[in-house]
N, C-alpha and C positions, 0 to 999 in steps of 0.2 A: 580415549582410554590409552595411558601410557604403554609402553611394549612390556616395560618388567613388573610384575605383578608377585610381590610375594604375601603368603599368609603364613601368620608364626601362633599356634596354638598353647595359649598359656592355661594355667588350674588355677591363679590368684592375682589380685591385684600387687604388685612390685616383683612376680617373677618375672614380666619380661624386662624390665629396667637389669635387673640384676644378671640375667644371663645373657640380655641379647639386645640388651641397650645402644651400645655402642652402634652395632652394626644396623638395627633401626634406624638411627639417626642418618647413618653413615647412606643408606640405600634411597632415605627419602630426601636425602641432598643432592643425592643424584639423579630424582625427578622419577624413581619407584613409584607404582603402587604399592605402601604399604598398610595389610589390613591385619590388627589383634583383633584374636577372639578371646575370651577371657571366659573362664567354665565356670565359677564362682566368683561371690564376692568379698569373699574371705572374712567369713562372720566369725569362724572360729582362732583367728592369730592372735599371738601374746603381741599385748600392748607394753610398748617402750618407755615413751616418757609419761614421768606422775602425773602431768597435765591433762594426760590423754587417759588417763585410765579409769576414767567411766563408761569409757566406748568399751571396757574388754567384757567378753562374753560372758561371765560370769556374774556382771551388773550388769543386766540388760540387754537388747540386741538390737544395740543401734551403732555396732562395729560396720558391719558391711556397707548400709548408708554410708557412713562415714567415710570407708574406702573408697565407694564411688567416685567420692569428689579428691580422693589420693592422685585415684588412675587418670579422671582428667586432666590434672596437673600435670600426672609424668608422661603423658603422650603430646600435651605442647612442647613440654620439654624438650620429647623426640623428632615434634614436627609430623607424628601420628594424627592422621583426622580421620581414619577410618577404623573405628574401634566397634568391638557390639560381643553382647553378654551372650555366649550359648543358650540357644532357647527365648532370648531376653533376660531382662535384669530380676534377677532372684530364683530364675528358674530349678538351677539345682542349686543346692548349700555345701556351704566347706565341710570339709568331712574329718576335720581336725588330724592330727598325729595319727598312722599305726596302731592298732589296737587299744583306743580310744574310746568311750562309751557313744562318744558321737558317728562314728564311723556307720552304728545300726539305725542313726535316725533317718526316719521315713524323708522322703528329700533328699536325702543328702547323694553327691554326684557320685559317689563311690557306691551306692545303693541303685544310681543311675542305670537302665536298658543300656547297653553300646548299642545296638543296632538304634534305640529312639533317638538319643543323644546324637549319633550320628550322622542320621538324618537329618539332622539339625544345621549339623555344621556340612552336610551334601548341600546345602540350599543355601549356603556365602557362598563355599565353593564354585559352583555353576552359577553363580552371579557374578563375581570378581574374575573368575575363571585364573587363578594364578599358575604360574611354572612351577613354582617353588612353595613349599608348607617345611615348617621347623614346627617340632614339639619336641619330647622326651624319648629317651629311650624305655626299652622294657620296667624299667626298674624305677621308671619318673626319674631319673639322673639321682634322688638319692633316697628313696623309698615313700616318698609320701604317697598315700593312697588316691589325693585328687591327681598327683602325678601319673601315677601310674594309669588311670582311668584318663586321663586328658593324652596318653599315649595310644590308647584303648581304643578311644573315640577317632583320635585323628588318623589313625591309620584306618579303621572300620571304612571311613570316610575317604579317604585316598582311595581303597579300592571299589568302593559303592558311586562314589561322583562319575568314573567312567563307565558305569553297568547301566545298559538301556532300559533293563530294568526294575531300576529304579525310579520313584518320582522324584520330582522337584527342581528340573529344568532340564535344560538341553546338557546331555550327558559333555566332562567335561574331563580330558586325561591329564594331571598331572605329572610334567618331566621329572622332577628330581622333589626327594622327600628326603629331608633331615633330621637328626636327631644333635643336641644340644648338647656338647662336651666339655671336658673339663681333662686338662694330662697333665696327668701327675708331677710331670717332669715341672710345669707351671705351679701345680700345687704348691713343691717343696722347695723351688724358688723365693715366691711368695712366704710362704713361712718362715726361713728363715732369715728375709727382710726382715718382716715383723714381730719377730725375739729382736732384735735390734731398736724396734722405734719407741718415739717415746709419744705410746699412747695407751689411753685406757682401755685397751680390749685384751681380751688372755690371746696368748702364742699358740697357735691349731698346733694338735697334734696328726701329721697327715698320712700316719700307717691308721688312725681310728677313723677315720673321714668315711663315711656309708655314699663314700661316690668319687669319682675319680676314672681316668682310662688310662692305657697303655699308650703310650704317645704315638706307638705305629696302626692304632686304631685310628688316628685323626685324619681326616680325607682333607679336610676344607681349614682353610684359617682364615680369619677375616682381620686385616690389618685396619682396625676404623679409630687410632689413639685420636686423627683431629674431632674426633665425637665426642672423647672422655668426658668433658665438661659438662655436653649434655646431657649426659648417661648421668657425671655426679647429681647435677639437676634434679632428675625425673628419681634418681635414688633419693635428694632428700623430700620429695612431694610427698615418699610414702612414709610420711615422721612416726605415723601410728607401730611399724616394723621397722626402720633400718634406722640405725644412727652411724651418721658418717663424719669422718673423721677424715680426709682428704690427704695420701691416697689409697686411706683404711676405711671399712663400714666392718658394722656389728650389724646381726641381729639379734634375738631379747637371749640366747646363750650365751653374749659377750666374746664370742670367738672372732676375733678379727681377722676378715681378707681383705685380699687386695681388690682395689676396682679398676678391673683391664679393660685396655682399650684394644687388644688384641681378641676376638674371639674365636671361639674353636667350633667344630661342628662336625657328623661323622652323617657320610649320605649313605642312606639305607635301600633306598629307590631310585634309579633311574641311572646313567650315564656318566660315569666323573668327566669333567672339562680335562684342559692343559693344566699342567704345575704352573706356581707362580714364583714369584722372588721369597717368599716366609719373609717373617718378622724376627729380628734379632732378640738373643735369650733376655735381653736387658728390658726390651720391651715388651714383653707377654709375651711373646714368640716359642715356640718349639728350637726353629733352629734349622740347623743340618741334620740330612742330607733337604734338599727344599723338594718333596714331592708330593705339594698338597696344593689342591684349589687354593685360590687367591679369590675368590668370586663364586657366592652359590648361584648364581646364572650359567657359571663357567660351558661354556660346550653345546646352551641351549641358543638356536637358529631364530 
């Protein structure tokens, strides 16, 4: 078993490509253990292209299948071979948008126990035994309720894996826990690149954006641009949700971002490491002054 073990906690298939892609790729070319857990199979996403839109929820419910075989895509792409569905594959259902009529179906993850759910994910945990777990913050990074619930879980779970007891294997303490970020100061970067390009997605407006941080909230930056490719990669697996335009993607609001090879992340648990050199503003970076992790291992023996 490798020494770095991390576990990155997603709610759908192409959220980890899209927020924590790069650094995926980036950690299992460095000979990581990296393990997704994936909490749904995103039964209920707007379908993109016309080709695809018999898969969309509304004609039938053969989306989430369908994603199945998105997600294996985008985890070769990543160089992911350790992936597995919360509970197993279908366990809980996507629970669609914020007060949404699906939100109250029976199944659905948002409807989901946290202490069941979390039990769930106690038993990779104390199997894989990782240093390090990334999910969302309080607010799922920008409200979705499988977010916010796949925050819910992973944390319930962080603090239940080292309680003796509990069952489900040889109790196991995770050093540093994560949450998945986004500074603003990159937001509005990004944005106003893309009022500049010539591409088919609308200009983000980034004071409306339902997510974003203060950029002296960012503990960790993960410099991983020699990953970008694969990140584009495992971005275009999920055809059903992203359309990418290179170095733009949409999703079905046609609101163009950027696809960084810089990522962010803010540690909620455990010990920050040494600062590292940061990443320059040109390239995803924050910047000055440099006082953030370089490395979510940073500091762990």
């Amino acid at each position: 078993m490798t020494d770095r073990r991390l576990l990155l906690v997603h709610a759908h298939p192409d959220d980890e490509s899209i927020g924590t892609g790069a650094t995926m790729a980036k950690y299992v070319a460095e000979g990581a253990h990296v393990t997704l857990v994936t909490c749904t199979l995103g039964e209920e996403g707007e379908v993109i292209p016309p080709e695809l839109a018999h898969h969309a929820a509304d004609r039938g419910d053969t989306l989430g299948h369908y994603r199945i075989g998105e997600l294996a895509a985008a985890c070769k792409a990543l160089g992911v071979t350790d992936h597995r569905f919360l509970g197993g594959q279908g366990r809980w259902r996507d629970s669609g948008m914020m007060g949404v009529a699906s939100n109250d179906r029976p199944g659905s993850f948002w409807q989901a126990d946290v202490d069941e759910a979390a039990a769930e994910l106690v038993t990779v945990i104390r199997e894989v035994r990782p240093q390090v777990m990334v999910t969302y913050d309080e607010n799922g990074f920008y409200g979705h309720p499988d977010h916010i619930q796949a925050h819910r879980v992973a944390w319930r779970a962080f603090e239940m894996a080292a309680d003796r007891s509990h069952p489900g294997g040889e109790p196991w303490r995770v050093a540093k826990f994560y949450y998945t970020a986004m500074p603003r100061s990159v937001m509005r970067r990004a944005a106003d690149a893309m009022s500049e390009a010539d591409v088919d997605f609308w200009s983000p407006e980034t004071d409306d954006m339902p997510f974003g941080c203060a950029d002296e909230e960012v503990t960790t930056e993960i410099d991983a641009r020699a990953f970008v490719e694969a990140k584009l990669d495992a971005m275009r697996a999920h055809a059903t949700q992203i359309a990418v335009d290179a170095p733009w993607f949409a999703l079905s609001n046609k609101i163009g971002q950027q696809v960084l090879g810089v990522e962010h992340f803010i540690l909620r648990a455990g010990v920050p490491g040494p600062s590292g050199v940061g990443a320059p503003h040109e390239a995803g970076g924050i910047g000055e002054p440099y006082t953030r992790e370089e490395d979510l291992f940073a500091g762990i023996r």
